[in-house]
C-alpha angles and dihedrals in degrees: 000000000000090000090047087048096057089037084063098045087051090067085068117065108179130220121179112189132192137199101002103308117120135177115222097196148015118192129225087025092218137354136210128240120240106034122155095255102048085205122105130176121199121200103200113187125204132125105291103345100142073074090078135070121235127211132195122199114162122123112260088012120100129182108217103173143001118197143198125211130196098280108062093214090082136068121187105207108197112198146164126220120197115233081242101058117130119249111252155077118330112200110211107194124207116207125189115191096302119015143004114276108171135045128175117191103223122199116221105189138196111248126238122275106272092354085147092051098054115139128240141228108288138189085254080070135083126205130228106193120203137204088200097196087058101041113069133336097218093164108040079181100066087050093107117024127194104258110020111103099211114091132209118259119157090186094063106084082210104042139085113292101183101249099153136169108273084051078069092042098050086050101043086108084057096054101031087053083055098061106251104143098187127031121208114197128197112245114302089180120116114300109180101176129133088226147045092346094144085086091061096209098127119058142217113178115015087206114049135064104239108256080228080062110034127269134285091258081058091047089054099044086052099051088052089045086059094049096048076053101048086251114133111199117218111208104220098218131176116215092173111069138357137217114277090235093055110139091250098050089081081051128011124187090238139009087240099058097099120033114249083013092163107011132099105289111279120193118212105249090231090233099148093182101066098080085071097026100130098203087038119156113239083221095058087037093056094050091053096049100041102021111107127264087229135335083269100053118061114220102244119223108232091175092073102092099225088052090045096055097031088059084045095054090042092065092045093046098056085043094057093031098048100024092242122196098198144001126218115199117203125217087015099172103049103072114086093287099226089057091049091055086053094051085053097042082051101051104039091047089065087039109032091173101037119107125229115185114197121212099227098163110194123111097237117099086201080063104047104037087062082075096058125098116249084037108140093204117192094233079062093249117163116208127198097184105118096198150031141196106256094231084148093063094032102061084041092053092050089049087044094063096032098054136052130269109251130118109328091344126096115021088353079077097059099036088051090058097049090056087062084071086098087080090061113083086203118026103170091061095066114109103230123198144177084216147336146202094285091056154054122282115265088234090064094037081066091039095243100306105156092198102054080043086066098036083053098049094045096060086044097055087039105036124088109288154040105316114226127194126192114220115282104013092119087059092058083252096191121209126174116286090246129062114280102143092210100057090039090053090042121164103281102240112264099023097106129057119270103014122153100222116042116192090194099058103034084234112141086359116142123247086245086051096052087044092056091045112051082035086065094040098054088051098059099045088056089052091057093077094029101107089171090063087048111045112356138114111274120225122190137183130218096266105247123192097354098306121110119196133192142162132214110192136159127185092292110043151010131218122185121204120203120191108198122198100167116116090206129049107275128189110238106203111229101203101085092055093054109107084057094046095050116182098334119111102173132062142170126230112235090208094052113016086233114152104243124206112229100198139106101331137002122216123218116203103202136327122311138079133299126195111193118195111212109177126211 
């Protein structure tokens, strides 16, 4: 009772204010006693303010600095708070010459039970990602919000639809029956653009839900329903950039808060290799690393030491706030590195067991894996991020299906790319994927050819990694074969009222649709009790006349996957898989329950996947 009571007082930071003076914000809004790193710093925002002189007198809280930036409307306190410090209310006083004028109530919380010890996302997950605004309008009310200058138009395949989060919430039992064991959202935090702001890429407010979304009450209720439902929830966060109508662009702290703050636009050049280049221009570097994402979102500057450590305690604060299980940072590799590592060290010392996944979008392993913590990089990096997103095997999956197999083309390609694992430190902590929110649906990659979709979902949810799955994938959702992001993030049948197909529900669905579905389904609830999907060693054969085999097996149990391309039955010789197959001759296949004979040869009847389950 004590915990919910101080929750609840935390929803009202209090500010007093005298003679005219008033403080606009006070972030973070709150903060928690006995953190790992006992230092907190507090940015409080209101005209002139740096005129006045703050006191802190509240017992296991001191107040070591207070500065004063450039701009006079800010004040950095730095503090320290004792891990014995008492839960309440810590007054923190502002004076000017004669008598005190302003005085903000800040809560100071216990923290949750075992809030430093969360889990993280895991290879035994599997992720659902939503595009919220497109998945289900559960309050038609919160659709328009006063304020926010973005309205609602269904009808504008780039403009705000109403999905929500209590449209996720109300569907939690759909995706958890699945067999989705995590949900990543894309960003719910404030997005006051005139455009295109259903995407929520560029904030507005790092510490507020978007009204359009929910609150952050709702947020937080949703994050706790998951978890009653074995659900973990993964905050998607930029660190990177914010939205240009961001509260701070009219009036930044300093001028150099954001990079190229007031010189003519200039746009990053997109050269993720630079940051590891070793015969990089500083030039190019420093166009990578300051030049803005788009016209529309501002490059942020990490290297000022108040945005620095205001984006670190961000993080903490919506981990703490919301009980989150992972983060996702998007456009992790474009921010200066060394202050990114920073950023991760920070976060995962207060979290050991927590997961960050970074976006590094380029199709090298040798790229993506420097960002991977236990690389031992050449430039001497050293990198705390514990995942990545798998582009590389992504892109050579989908080249895999799409060309023929002959010399290093068809499933050569895939296999190839899989032996580059040797460059990951940590290769069973990469989120692999058949698509995402930034690209075409794998059903239109293949150009809508049902049985390499299988064949594509079934390596995903096989292969090495963390498995994750866009929204509606499992419904056959179609988009264009080439990139239009709101086609791509179109309305998941039945999330809105009155339409004529529901997902949810199977109602209107196709027959192709139901099959894809409940094959997915069965799959995933078999992976629930593999252990050798999850977390076991991976063994894979040269692929041979269109066919690609491989086993995942632990101490308890094999599996064997076979990809089939061939158009016509084919006999797979088993000799050649027999040290892996040992002494057992049966099998059972996980798709179709069907007792499989494990002799001499296997026949496979036409193209499409087979996982065959062999036991011990």
């Amino acid at each position: 009772m004590k915990t919910r009571f101080i929750y609840f007082i935390a929803l009202f930071l209090g500010y007093h204010f005298l003679y005219g003076q008033t403080v606009d914000r006070v972030e973070p809004p709150n903060w928690w006693i006995g953190m790992k790193d006992p230092n907190l710093q507090i940015m409080v925002y209101g005209k002139n303010i740096s005129k006045l002189r703050p006191e802190i007198n509240y017992k296991g809280v001191t107040l070591l600095k207070s500065t004063c930036p450039e701009n006079k409307d800010y004040i950095f306190l730095d503090l320290t708070i004792k891990k014995n410090t008492k839960a309440g209310i810590v007054p923190i006083l502002f004076f000017d010459e004669r008598k005190q004028v302003v005085k903000i109530e800040y809560p100071l919380l216990l923290r949750e039970v075992g809030s430093a010890e969360r889990q993280g996302f895991k290879s035994s997950d599997v992720i659902y990602l939503i595009t919220p605004d497109r998945f289900a309008d559960g309050d038609p009310t919160n659709n328009d919000a006063e304020g926010l200058s973005e309205k609602s138009n269904r009808g504008n395949k780039n403009g705000r639809h109403g999905g929500d989060i209590e449209g996720m919430r109300q569907h939690l039992d759909y995706i958890a029956d699945l067999g989705f064991t995590a949900i990543w959202p894309n960003p719910l935090l404030e997005n006051n653009m005139p455009r295109y702001s259903y995407h929520g890429y560029a904030i507005t407010d790092f510490y507020k839900v978007d009204p359009r979304m929910g609150t952050n009450e709702s947020y937080k209720s949703f994050c706790q329903e998951a978890s009653h439902k074995g659900i973990k929830v993964i905050m998607d966060m930029i660190i990177n950039h914010c939205g240009l109508e961001h509260w701070w662009m009219k009036n930044p702290p300093t001028k150099d808060w954001i990079n190229y703050y007031d010189k003519p636009y200039v746009q990053t050049s997109h050269r993720k290799t630079i940051q590891m280049d070793p015969y990089a221009a500083q030039e190019d570097h420093d166009v990578f690393t300051k030049g803005w994402f788009e016209p529309h979102m501002p490059d942020l500057n990490p290297l000022n030491p108040f945005l620095g450590k205001y984006l670190i305690q961000n993080s903490i604060w919506w981990i703490e706030y919301a009980g989150l299980s992972g983060i996702r940072m998007d456009t992790y590799v474009y921010p200066d590195e060394n202050y990114m590592s920073q950023w991760s060290e920070r976060v995962m010392n207060e979290y050991p067991d927590f997961t960050i996944t970074g976006e590094v979008w380029h199709l090298n392993p040798a790229i993506v894996s420097h960002w991977q913590r236990g690389k031992s990089n050449t430039n001497g990096y050293k990198s705390y991020l514990p995942s990545l997103f798998d582009f590389p095997l992504q892109n050579a999956l989908r080249n895999a299906l799409m060309s023929p197999d002959e010399g290093d083309s068809g499933w050569a390609i895939l296999y190839e790319m899989l032996a580059q694992d040797f460059q990951y430190p940590d290769p069973q902590n990469l989120v692999v994927f058949p698509d995402n929110h930034d690209m075409s649906r794998m059903y239109a990659q293949l150009k809508e050819d049902i049985l390499k979709l299988k064949m594509a979902y079934v390596f995903t949810l096989t292969t090495r990694g963390i498995p994750e799955f866009f929204y509606g994938d499992e419904i056959l959702m179609r988009s264009p074969e080439e990139r239009d992001d709101g086609l791509i993030r179109s309305d998941f049948p039945g999330g809105w009222k009155g339409d004529k197909v529901n997902g949810f529900t199977g109602e209107g669905l196709t027959h192709q649709q139901t099959d894809l579905k409940e094959f997915i389904h069965r799959i995933l609830a078999w992976r629930k009790g593999a252990t050798a999907i999850q977390k076991g060693s991976l063994t894979h054969y040269v692929p041979e006349s269109g066919v690609y085999v491989f086993f995942r097996y632990d101490k308890n149990e094999k599996v064997m996957v076979i990809l089939n391309k061939n158009e016509k039955p084919v006999l797979l010789q088993l000799d050649r898989f027999r040290r892996m197959l040992g002494e057992s001759t049966k099998g059972k296949e996980v798709i179709t329950g069907k007792d499989i004979d494990l002799g001499d040869t296997l026949r496979l009847e036409q193209m499409g996947p087979l996982i065959i389950d062999i036991g011990e």
